[in-house]
C-alpha positions in Angstrom: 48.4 -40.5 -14.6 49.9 -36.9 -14.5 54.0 -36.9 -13.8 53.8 -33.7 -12.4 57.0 -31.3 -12.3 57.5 -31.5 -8.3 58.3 -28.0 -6.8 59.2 -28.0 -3.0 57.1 -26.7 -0.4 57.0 -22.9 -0.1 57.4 -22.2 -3.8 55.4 -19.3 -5.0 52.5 -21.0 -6.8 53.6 -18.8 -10.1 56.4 -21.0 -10.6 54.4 -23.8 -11.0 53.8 -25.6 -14.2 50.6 -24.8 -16.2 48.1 -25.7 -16.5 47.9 -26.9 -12.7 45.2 -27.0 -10.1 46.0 -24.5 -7.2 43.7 -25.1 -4.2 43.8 -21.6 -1.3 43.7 -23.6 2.0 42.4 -20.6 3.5 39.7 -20.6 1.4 39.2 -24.1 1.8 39.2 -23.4 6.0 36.5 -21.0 5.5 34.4 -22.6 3.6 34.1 -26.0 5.4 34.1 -24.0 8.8 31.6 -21.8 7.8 29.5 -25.1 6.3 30.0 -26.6 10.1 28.9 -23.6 12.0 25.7 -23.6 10.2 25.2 -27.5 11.3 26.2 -27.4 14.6 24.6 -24.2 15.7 21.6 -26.3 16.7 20.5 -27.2 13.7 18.4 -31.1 13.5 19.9 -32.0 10.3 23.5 -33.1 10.0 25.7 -32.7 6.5 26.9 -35.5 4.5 29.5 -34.4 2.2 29.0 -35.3 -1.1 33.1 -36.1 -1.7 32.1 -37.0 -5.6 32.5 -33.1 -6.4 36.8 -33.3 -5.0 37.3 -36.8 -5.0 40.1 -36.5 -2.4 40.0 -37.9 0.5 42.6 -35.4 2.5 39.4 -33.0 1.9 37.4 -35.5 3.2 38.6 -36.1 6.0 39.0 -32.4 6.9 34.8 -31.9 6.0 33.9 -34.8 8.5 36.8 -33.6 11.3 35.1 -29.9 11.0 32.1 -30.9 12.8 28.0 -30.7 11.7 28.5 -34.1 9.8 27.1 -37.5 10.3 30.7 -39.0 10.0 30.6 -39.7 6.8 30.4 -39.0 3.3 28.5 -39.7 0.4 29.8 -40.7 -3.1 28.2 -41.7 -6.7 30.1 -44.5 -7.8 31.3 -47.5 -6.2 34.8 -47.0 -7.2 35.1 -44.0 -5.5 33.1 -45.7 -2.3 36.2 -48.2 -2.2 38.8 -45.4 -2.4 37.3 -43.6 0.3 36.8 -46.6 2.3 40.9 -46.9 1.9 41.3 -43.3 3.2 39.8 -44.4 6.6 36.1 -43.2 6.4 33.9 -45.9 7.4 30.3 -44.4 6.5 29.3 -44.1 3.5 26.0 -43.7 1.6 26.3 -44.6 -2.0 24.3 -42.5 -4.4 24.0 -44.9 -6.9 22.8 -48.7 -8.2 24.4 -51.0 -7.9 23.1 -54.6 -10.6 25.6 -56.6 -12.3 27.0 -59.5 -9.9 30.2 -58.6 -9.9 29.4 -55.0 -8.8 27.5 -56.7 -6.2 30.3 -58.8 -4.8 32.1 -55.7 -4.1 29.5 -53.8 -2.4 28.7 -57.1 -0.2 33.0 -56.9 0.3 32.8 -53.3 1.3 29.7 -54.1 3.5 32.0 -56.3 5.7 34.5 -53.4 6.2 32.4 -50.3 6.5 29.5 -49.0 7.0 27.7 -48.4 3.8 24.2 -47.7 2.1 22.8 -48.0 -1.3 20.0 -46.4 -3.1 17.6 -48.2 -5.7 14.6 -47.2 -7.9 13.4 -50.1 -8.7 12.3 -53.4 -7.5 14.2 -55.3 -9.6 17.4 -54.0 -8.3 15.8 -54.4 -4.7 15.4 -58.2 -5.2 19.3 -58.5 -7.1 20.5 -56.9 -3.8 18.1 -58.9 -1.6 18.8 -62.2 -3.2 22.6 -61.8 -2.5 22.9 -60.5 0.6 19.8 -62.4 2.6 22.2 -65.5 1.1 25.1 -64.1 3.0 23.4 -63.4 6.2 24.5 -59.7 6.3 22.2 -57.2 5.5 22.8 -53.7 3.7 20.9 -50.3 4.7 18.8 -49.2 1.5 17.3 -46.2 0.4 14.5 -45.0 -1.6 15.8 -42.9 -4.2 13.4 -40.4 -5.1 13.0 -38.5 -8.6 13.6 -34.6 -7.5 13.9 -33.3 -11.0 16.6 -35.3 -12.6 16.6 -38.0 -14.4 17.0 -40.6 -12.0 15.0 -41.8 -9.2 11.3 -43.6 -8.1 8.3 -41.2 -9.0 7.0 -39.4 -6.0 3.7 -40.9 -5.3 2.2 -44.2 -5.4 5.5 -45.4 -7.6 7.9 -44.4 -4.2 5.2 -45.6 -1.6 5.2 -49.2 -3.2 8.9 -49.7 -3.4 9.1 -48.3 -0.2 7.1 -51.2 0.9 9.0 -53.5 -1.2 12.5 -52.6 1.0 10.8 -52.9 3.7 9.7 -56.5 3.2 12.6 -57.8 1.6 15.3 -59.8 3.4 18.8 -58.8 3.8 18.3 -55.3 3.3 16.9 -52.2 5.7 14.8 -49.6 4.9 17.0 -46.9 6.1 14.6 -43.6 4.5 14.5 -41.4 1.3 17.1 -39.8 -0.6 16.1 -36.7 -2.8 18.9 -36.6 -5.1 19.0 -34.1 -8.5 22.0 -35.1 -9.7 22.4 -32.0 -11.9 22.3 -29.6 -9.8 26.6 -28.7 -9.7 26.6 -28.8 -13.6 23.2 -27.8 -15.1 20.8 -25.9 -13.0 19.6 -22.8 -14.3 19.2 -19.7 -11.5 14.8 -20.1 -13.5 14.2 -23.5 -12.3 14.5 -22.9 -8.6 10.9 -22.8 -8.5 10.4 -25.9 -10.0 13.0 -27.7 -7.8 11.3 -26.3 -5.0 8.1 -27.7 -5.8 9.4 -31.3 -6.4 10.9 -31.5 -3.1 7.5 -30.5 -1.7 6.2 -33.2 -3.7 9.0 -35.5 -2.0 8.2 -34.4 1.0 4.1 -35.4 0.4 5.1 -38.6 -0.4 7.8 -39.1 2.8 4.4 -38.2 5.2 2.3 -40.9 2.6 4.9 -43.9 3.2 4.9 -42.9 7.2 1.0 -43.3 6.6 1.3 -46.9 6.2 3.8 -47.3 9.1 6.9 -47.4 7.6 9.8 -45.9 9.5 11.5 -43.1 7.6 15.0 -43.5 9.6 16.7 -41.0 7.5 15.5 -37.9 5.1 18.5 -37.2 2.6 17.6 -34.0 0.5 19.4 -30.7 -0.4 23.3 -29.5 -1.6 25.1 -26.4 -1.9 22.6 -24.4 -3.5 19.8 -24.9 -1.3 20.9 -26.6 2.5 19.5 -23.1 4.0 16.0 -23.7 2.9 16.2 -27.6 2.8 17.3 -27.5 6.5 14.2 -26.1 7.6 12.1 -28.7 5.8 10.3 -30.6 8.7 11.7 -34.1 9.6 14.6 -33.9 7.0 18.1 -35.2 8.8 20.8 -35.2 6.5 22.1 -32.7 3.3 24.1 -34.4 0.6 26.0 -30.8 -0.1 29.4 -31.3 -1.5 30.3 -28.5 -3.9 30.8 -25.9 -1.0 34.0 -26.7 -0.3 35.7 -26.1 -3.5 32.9 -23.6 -5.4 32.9 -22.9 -8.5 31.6 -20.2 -11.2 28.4 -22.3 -11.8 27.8 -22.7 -7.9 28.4 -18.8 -7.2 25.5 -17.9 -9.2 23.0 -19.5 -7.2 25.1 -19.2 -3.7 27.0 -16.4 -1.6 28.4 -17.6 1.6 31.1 -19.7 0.6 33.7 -18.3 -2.1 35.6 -20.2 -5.0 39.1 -21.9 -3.2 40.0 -24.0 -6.3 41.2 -22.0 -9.6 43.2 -23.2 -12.5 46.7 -21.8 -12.9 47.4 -21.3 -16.6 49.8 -19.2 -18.8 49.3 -16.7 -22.1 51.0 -18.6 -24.6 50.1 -16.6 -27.3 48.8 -13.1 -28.5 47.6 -14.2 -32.1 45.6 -10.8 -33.3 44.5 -7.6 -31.5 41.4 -8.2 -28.5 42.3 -12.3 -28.4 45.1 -14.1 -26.0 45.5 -17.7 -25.6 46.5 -19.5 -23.0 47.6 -23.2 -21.7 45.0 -23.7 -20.1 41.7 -25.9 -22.1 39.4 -28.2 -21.9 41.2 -30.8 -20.6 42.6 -28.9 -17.8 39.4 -26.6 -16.8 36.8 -29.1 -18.2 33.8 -27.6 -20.5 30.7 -30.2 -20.1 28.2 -27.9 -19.6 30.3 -24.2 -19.2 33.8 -22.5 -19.9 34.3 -20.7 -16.6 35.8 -17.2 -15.8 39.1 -15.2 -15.5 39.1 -13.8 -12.0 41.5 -11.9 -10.8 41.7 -9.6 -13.9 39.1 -7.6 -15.3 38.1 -7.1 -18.6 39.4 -10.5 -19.5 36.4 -13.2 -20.7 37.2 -16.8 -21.3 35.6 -17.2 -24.3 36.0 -20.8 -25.0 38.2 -24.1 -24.6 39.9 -26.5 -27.2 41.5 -29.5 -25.9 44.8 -27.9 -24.7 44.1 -24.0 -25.0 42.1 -21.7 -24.0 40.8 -18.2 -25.8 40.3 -15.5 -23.7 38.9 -12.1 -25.1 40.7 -8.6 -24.5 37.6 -6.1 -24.3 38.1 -2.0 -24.0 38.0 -2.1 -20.7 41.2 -4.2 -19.6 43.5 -1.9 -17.8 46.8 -4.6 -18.7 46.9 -5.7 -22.0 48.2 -9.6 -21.4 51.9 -10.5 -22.5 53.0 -14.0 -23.5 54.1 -16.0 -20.1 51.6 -13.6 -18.2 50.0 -16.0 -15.8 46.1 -16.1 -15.4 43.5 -17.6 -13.2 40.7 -19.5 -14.0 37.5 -20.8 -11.9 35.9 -23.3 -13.4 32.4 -23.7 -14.3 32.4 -27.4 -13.1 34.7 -28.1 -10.2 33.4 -32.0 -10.2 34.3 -32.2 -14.5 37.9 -30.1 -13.8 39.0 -32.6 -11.1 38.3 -35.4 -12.9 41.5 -34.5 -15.3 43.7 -34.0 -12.6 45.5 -36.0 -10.2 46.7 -34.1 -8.1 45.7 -31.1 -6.5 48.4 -27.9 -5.0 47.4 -26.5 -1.5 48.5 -22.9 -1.0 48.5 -20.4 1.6 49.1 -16.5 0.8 50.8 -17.8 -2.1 53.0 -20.3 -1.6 52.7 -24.2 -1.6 52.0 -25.7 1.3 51.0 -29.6 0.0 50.1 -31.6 -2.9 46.9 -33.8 -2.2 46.2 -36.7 -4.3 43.0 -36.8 -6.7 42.9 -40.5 -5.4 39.3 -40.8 -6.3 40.1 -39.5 -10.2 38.2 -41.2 -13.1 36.7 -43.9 -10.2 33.3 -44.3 -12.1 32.8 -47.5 -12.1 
């Protein structure tokens, strides 16, 4: 847990200690309003958040209140459904499985509070989930989970149309519909594979019209997120988009999608200038996270974050850099992963032109259980 030096509000944000989290709440306001427009502006599907990305439910809360939602959120971990669930949100679809018994107890305990739903791929969690909750008398919306190029998730095909069956039939659960899930997209996907994606939600989409065939109600059609609700939204019959990383964006995210523009950035300082063309700064791994990419300097150019250690970060000097950085310079950093960077903070610093408005609470931090 961080013990954070508290400044008061309306300090300018470069006084803050480094490395820190700094959050432009204008930024923030844009992006979720412009997210919001887009659903309510007629639109048949409605967004779920995907809060997983933040983990804060002040954000939360302010994505649902903005309009174009369902009224609720989605999450990946059942941790994180139970701290949401604290914040006040009462609906939320659970984008993950849920086996051992005692994980089971809690859902069937958050299931008595809120209004939540759970995803399986198989029929053996199906029947853990069935047996438990038929015994109870309360019964638990479920969704298909279907592969859509990641690594988890039911086959398209015959695989999905026979589990769908299996929810169906069971006792103490509903089938609720189909959720298309790629649960790389915010760290992994490459800009080349858009094709591919595009084809296995096609596939998804073939096998949505196959389980309908044999007279199954498809309630709910869960597909798309930040890089692709435009096109995903005009898919025929789908209802909600699990799109999350708008909000925040980050340098992965901006790659692959225009209309929203990065709100969160990492504060750090130049605590060192160890040899011609290389700075270093307070600002690493743990504070920016570096699962699956470094990130950028914005704000000054000719500066390239070259790469993290634990607790410092080396950023290249090329030709081209009009101010040569100083030690105790300040520089800003947008994250590759917003979702990884998060998750080594605990609290977050709301600004506006500059100075700090609020400090929200990363309540949902290292939940991933």
């Amino acid at each position: 847990m961080e013990n954070p030096i508290v400044k008061p509000i309306g300090t300018d944000v470069l006084e803050l200690d480094t490395p820190a989290v700094v959050l432009d709440l204008d930024a923030l306001d844009f992006n979720i309003k412009s997210m919001a427009d887009f659903f309510e502006d007629g639109k048949t599907p409605k967004l779920r958040p995907y809060a997983s990305i933040h983990r804060c439910p002040a954000i939360a809360h302010k994505q649902i209140s903005a309009g174009g939602t369902v009224g609720g959120i989605c999450v990946s971990t059942l941790d994180q459904a139970e701290v949401f669930a604290d914040s006040g949100i009462t609906d939320i679809l659970l984008v993950n499985f849920v086996i051992t018994k005692r994980k089971i107890d809690r859902l069937l305990a958050l299931a008595k509070r809120i209004q939540i739903a759970v995803v399986v791929e198989t029929t053996a969690n199906l029947n853990l989930l069935a047996d438990v909750f038929s015994t109870e008398n309360i019964s638990i919306d479920v969704f298909l989970l279907i592969n859509s190029g990641g690594d988890l998730g039911c086959p398209t095909g015959e695989t999905s149309i026979n589990l769908a069956q299996a929810i169906n039939a069971a006792s103490g659960v509903k089938f609720k519909g189909i959720v298309g899930f790629y649960e790389g997209f915010n760290s992994y996907f490459p800009i080349h594979d858009i094709e591919s994606h595009q084809n296995n939600i096609e596939k998804i989409v073939e096998t949505k019209k196959a389980i309908e065939q044999k007279g199954l109600e498809v309630e709910e059609f869960c597909l798309g997120a930040t890089f692709d609700y435009e096109w995903v939204s005009s898919i025929n019959g789908v209802t909600q988009i699990l799109a999350g990383g708008y909000a925040l964006m980050d340098s992965n995210l901006e790659r692959l999608e225009t209309n929203f523009i990065p709100a969160a950035r990492v504060l750090g300082t130049v605590t060192g200038t160890p040899e011609d063309g290389i700075v270093i700064t307070d600002a690493g791994q743990k504070s920016i996270g570096a699962d699956a990419g470094t990130g950028v300097v914005s704000d000054w150019q000719g500066l390239n974050l070259e790469s993290l250690s634990a607790e410092h970060g080396t950023v290249l000097v090329e030709d081209s850099c009009a101010k040569y950085p100083e030690i105790k310079d300040k520089m800003w950093f947008v994250p590759w992963d917003m979702g990884g960077c998060l998750n080594s903070h605990d609290y977050i610093n709301g600004a506006r032109e500059g100075k700090l408005e609020v400090v929200w609470e990363i309540t949902a931090r290292g939940n991933y259980r």
